[in-house]
C-alpha positions, 0 to 999 in steps of 0.5 A: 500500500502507498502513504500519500501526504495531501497538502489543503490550502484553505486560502491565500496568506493562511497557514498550510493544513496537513491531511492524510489520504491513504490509498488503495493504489498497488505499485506499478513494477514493471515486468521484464519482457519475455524472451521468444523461446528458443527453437530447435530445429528437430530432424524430420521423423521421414529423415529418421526413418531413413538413417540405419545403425550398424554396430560390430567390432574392428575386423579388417579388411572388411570392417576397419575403422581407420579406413575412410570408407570403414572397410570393403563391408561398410563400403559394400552395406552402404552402397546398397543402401544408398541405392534406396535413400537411406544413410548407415551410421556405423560405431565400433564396439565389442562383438558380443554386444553388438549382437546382442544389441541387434538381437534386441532391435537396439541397433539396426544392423550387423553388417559383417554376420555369418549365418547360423541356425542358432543366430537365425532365431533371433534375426533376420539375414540380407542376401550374401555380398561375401565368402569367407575362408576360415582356416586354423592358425598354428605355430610355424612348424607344427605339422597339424593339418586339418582334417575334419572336425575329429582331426581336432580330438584332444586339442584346445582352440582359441575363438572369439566370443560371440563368433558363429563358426557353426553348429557343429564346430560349436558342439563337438565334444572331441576339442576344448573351445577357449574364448577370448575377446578377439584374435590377437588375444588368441594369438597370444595364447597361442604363442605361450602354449594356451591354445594349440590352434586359433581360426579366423578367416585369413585375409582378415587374420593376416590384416589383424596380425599385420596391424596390430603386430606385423613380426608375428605373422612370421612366427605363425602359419594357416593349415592347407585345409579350412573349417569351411568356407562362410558366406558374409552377410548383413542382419537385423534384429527380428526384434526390431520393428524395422527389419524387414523394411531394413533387409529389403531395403538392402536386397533391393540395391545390392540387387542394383549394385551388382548390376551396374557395376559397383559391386564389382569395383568396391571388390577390386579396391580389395583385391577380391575377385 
């Protein structure tokens, strides 16, 4: 409330008489002006839509994150892709969870999966752009040859967790399986006498070895005979509600880009025929 002071004069040459008037009047504050908010451009949802993750771990020379291109699997996945508007994002993390982070429609795809009945219930598989060779890795100078799954009787092989090497390698009770994080740990295992042998396909072993540790691949060598030959591929989460959007997607411009050309030149940068 504010004390107004009201001065009356009664007349001219008379003395001043003082009179009080209280009033009812509020202060007037004065509030600041607001600020127009701050608009943040969202993508559009159709953008989105049109964007795929891809997740797995470094596997050279088909997934290397110090390629500009990510490596010929990214390079091959994109392309397709491309070919139907949309764009893959890739992230390098452990194996083990990207899988099973696509298995649960986290991601959206692993673009470097071999396939196996067991990986078949959980996701949803594109036409195959690759085959891999995976053969057995031993200490130069040992003479094991691979011969068949009981050729491994009695003897412990390094894998890598989260690898498909098939059913029947995975159940054979004739050898020790010993996981590891990925190959050089196997390697290592398989200089200090851990493992007998270790198995990776060879181009991506021999691109491993060669980056991570260039004298050990003249310390090791690969059997004549492999444990088979892999087709690569890409899959996604049946989890995932945009799977079969997604490997459509996918089939439909590998189909193209193998028809124009494309394919075969992403191949030859490799040296795969």
């Amino acid at each position: 409330m504010i004390l107004t002071i009201v001065i009356v004069y009664t007349g001219c040459g008379s003395e001043p008489e003082e009179a009080t008037r209280i009033t009812n009047e509020e202060p007037v504050v004065e509030e600041p002006a607001e600020e127009a908010p701050e608009v943040v451009e969202e993508e559009p949802a159709e953008n989105m839509d049109k964007v795929i993750t891809s997740v797995s771990d470094p596997w050279p020379p088909f997934v290397d994150p110090d390629s500009p291109t990510l490596g010929m699997s990214l390079e091959i996945v994109s392309a397709a892709f491309a070919v139907e508007g949309y764009e893959v994002k890739h992230e390098i993390i452990p194996w083990a969870r990207a899988e099973e982070g696509v298995k649960e429609g986290i991601y959206d795809i692993l673009p470097n999966v071999w396939y196996t009945d067991a990986r078949a219930e959980l996701l949803l598989y594109g036409d195959e752009y690759a085959v891999n060779e995976v053969k057995f890795i031993k200490l130069k100078g040992d003479p094991f040859e691979y011969d068949g799954l009981a050729s491994l009787k009695g003897k412990t092989v390094g894998i890598a967790r989260g690898y498909g090497y098939g059913d029947e390698f995975v159940n054979s009770p004739d050898f020790t399986r010993d996981e590891s994080d990925g190959l050089m740990q196997n390697i290592g295992k398989l200089m200090e006498g851990r493992v007998d042998l270790t198995l990776e396909d060879q181009i991506v072993a021999s691109a491993t070895i060669n980056n991570a540790d260039p004298a050990k691949l003249d310390e090791i060598e690969f059997t004549e005979k492999g444990l088979g030959a892999s087709n690569l591929h890409i899959a996604s989460g049946l989890a995932n509600p945009r799977s079969k959007e997604i490997i459509d997607a996918y089939n439909k411009g590998l189909k193209v880009i193998k028809e124009n050309g494309v394919y075969e030149e992403i191949l030859s940068k490799y040296g795969i025929k």
